[in-house]
N, C-alpha and C positions, 0 to 999 in steps of 0.2 A: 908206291905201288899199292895195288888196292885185290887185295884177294876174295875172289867168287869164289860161291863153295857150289855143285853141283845139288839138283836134288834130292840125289841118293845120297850123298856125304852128308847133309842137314838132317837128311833122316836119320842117318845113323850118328850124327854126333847127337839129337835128341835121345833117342834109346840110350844112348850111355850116361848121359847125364841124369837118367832116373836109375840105370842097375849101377853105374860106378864113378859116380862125382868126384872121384880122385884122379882117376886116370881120363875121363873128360878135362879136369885142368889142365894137367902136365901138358896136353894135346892141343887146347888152346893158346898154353904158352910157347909151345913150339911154333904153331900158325905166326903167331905174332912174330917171333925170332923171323920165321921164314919170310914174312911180309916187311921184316927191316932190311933184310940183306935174302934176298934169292938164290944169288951168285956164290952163297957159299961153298968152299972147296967141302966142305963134310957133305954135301949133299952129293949123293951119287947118282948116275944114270941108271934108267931100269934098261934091264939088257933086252928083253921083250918091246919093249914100247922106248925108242929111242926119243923123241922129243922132251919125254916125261925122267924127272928126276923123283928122290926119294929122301925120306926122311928117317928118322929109326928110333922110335920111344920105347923099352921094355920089348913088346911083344907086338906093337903096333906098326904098323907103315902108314907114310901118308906119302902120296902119289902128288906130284903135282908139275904143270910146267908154267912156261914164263910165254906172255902172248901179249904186245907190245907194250901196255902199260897198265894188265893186271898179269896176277897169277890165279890160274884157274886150279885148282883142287880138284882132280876126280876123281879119287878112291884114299878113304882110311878104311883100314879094317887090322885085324891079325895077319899074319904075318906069312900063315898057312894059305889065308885064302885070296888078299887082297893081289894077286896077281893070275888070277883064275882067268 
């Protein structure tokens, strides 16, 4: 499977990788975890937005669902706001 990142997510993973190249990685290597296996049982459903699952780094979310043979990414952010 081959994961799309929206516009807004490339923007904001750029911004991160200039204030905090640390937690930009972790994030990346989650992406990749999530683009081996989708289906993972850790990854849970957003109660708001049913199609769309979740992921949970530190203080991050990363939003994402499965749409035939990618995964589309539409929201990282904190944790606070990434469900706004």
């Amino acid at each position: 499977m081959k994961i799309v990142l929206t516009k807004k997510v490339d923007k904001f993973l750029r911004k991160l990788y200039k204030s905090n190249p640390k937690m930009y990685n972790v994030i990346k290597k989650e992406l990749l975890k999530i683009e081996s296996n989708p289906y993972d049982s850790r990854y849970e459903l957003v109660v708001k937005y049913p199609p769309y699952k979740r992921s949970r780094k530190n203080n991050y979310r990363i939003c994402f669902k499965v749409s035939g043979d990618k995964i589309i990414v539409s929201r990282i952010g904190k944790r606070d706001k990434v469900y706004d």
